[in-house]
VEXBAMAR-862397 format. One record per residue (C-alpha): residue number from 1; residue in one letter; chain; x, y, z. Coordinates in steps of 0.05 Angstrom, whole numbers, plus 5000, padded with zeros to 4 digits. Layout:
<rs>
R/NUM/A/A/X/Y/Z
...
</rs>
This chain:
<rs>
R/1/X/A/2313/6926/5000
R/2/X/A/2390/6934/5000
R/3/X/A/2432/6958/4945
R/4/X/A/2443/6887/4920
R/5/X/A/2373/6860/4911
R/6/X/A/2325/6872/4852
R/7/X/A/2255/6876/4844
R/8/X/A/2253/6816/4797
R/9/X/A/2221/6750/4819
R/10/X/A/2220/6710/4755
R/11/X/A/2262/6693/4699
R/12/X/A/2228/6679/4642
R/13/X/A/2258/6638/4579
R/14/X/A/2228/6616/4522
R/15/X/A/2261/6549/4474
R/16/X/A/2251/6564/4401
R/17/X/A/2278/6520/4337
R/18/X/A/2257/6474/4289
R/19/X/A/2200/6417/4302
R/20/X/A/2226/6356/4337
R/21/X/A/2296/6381/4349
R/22/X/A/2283/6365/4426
R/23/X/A/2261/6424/4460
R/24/X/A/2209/6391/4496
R/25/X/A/2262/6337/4519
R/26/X/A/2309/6391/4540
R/27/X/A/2258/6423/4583
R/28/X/A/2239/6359/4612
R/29/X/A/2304/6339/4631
R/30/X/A/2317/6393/4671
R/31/X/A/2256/6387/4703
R/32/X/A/2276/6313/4715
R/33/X/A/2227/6284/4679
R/34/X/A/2243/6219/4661
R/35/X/A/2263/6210/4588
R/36/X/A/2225/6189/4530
R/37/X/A/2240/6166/4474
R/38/X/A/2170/6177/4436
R/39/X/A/2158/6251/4438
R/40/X/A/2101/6278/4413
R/41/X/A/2108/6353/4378
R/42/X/A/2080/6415/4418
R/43/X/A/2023/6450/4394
R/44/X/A/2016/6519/4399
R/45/X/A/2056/6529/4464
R/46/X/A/2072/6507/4531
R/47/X/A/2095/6533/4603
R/48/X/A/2131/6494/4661
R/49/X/A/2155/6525/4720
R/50/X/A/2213/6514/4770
R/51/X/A/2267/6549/4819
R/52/X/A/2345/6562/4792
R/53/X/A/2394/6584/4848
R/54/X/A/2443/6633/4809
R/55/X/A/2522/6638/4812
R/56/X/A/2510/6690/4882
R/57/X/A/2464/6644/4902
R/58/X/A/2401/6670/4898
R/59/X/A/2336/6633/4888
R/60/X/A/2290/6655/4832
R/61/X/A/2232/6630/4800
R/62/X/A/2236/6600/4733
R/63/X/A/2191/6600/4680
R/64/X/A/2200/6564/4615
R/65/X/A/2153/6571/4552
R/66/X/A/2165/6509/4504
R/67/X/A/2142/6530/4433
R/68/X/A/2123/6497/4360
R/69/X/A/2170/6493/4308
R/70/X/A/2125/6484/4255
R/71/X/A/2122/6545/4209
R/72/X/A/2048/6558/4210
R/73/X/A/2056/6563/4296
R/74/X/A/2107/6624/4295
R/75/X/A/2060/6686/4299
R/76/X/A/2025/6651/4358
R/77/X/A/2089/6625/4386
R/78/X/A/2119/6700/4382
R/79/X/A/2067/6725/4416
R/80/X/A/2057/6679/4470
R/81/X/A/2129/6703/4492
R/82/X/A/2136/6771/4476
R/83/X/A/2150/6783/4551
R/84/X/A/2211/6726/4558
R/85/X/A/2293/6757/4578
R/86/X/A/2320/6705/4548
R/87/X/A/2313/6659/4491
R/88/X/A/2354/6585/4472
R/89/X/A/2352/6563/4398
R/90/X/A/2350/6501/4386
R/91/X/A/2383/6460/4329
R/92/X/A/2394/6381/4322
R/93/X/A/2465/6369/4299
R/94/X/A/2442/6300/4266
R/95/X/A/2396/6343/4215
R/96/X/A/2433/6392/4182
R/97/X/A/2369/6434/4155
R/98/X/A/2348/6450/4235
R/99/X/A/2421/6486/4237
R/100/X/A/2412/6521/4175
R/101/X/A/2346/6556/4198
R/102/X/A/2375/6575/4262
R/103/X/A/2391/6641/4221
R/104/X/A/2310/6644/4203
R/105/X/A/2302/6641/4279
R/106/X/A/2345/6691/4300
R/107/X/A/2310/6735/4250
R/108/X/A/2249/6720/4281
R/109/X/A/2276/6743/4339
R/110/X/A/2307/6805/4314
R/111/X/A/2239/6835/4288
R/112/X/A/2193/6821/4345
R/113/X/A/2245/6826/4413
R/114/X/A/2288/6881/4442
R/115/X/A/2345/6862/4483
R/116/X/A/2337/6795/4500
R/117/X/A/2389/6747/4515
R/118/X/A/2410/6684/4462
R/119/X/A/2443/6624/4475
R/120/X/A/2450/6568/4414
R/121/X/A/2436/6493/4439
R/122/X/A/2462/6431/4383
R/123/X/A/2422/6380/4413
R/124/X/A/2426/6306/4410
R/125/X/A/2502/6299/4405
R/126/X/A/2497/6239/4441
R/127/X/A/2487/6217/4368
R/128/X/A/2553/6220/4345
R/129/X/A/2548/6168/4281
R/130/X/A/2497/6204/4251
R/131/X/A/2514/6280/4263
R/132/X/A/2512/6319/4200
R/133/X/A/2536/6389/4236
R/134/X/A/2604/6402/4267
R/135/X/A/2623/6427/4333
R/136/X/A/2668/6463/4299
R/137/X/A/2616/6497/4247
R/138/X/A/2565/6515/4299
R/139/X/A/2621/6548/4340
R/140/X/A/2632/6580/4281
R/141/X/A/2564/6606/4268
R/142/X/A/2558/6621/4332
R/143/X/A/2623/6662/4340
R/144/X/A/2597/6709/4280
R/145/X/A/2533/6713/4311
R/146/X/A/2556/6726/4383
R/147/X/A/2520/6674/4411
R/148/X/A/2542/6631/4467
R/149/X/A/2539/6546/4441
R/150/X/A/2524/6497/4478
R/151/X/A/2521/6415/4450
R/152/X/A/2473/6381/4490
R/153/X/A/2434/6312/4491
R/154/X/A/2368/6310/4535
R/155/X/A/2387/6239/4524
R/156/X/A/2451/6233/4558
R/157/X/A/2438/6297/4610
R/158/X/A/2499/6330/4577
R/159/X/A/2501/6403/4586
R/160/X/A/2422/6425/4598
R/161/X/A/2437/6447/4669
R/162/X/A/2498/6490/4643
R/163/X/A/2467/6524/4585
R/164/X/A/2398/6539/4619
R/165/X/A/2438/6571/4686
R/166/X/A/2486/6602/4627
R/167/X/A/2429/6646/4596
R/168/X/A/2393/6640/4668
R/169/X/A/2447/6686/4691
R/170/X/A/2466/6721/4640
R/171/X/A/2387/6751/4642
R/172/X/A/2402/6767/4709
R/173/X/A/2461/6803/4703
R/174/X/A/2427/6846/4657
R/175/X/A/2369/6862/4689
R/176/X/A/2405/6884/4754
R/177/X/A/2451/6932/4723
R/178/X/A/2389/6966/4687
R/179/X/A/2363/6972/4747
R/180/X/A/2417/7001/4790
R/181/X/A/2431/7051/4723
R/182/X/A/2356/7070/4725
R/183/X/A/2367/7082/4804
R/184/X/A/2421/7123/4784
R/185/X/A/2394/7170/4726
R/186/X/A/2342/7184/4776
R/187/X/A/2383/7207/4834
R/188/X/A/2427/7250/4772
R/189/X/A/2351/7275/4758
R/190/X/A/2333/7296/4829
R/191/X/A/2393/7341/4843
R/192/X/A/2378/7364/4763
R/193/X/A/2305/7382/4783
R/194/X/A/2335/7416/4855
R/195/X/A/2377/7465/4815
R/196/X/A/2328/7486/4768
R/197/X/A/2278/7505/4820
R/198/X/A/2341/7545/4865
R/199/X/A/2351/7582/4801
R/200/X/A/2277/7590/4793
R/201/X/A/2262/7619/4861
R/202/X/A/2336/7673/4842
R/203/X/A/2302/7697/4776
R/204/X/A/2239/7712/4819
R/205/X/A/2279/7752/4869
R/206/X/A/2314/7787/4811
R/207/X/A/2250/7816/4787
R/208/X/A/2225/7836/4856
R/209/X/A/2292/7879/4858
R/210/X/A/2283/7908/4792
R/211/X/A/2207/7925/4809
R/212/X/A/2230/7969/4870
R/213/X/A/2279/8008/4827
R/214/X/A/2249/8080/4817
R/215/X/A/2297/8075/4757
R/216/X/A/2260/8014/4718
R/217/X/A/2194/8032/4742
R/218/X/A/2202/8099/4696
R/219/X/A/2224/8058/4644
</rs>
């Protein structure tokens, strides 16, 4: 394995947000499934899988968990995904209430996940005449919340590649740099470990010395 490659084989990314703000649309989308217009909720949870090729070109597998966004399916959505890098809220720009509890989400995410990537989606913006949240407010929100925004419309297939290889990645990135700082702590620990046992093996020597003095054995 050279110096570039990590051990990581899957991406996994989880869509969370409000119910019937178009997660399940997103997904399908870039799945290329064919668009429909009568969606029916998801229950519980969900899992689809497919290959992303990332920015240096490398194929991965990617798996996608679509969740509820009814209230009473959180605790089992949570745990479903406890294991995703990377997680896209969703909000639907023509229902101002979806955006609003975008900060519940990211709550929700901030007492049950460590270190795990966020990207903001406005969906349906295809939907112009009846949006009731701003581009410029959800760059807003998203600016103070350090989130990267994407608008989107499953509809229209405007921006769901972008914004899935965006946090795609960005996950990435991450994970390889832990990895090649965990590869090198562990050399730093090696030549650590090395030194203490040299200066183990002196302080044995030292006593061995001090035993053959005539001097300390009186003492």
């Amino acid at each position: 394995m050279s110096g570039n490659e990590i051990k990581m084989k899957t991406l996994k990314l989880a869509f969370l947000g409000d119910s019937a703000v178009g997660k399940t649309t997103i997904i399908e989308t870039y799945m290329n499934v064919d668009f429909n217009e009568d969606f029916i909720s998801t229950i519980g949870w969900d899992r689809k899988r497919t290959k992303i090729t990332l920015d240096d070109g490398k194929e991965m597998e990617l798996s996608i968990w679509d969740t509820a966004g009814q209230e009473r399916y959180h605790s089992v959505a949570v745990k479903v995904i406890k294991q995703v890098q990377g997680i896209i809220i969703v909000f639907d720009v023509t229902k101002k209430e979806t955006f609003t509890n975008v900060a519940t989400w990211l709550q929700v995410i901030d007492d049950n996940f460590e270190d795990v990537s966020i990207i903001l989606f406005g969906n349906k913006c295809d939907l112009e005449e009846k949006r009731q949240v701003t581009n410029e407010e959800a760059i807003k929100f998203a600016q103070d919340n350090k989130l990267t925004y994407f608008e989107t419309s499953a509809k229209s297939k405007i921006n769901i590649k972008e914004g899935i290889s965006a946090i795609a990645n960005d996950v990435y990135k991450k994970y390889k740099n832990v990895e090649q700082t965990i590869k090198l702590s562990k050399k730093k620990v090696g030549k650590k470990k090395s030194a203490c046992c040299l200066g183990g093996k002196g302080d044995k020597k030292e006593d061995k010395k001090d035993k053959s003095n005539p001097k300390n054995q009186q003492e």
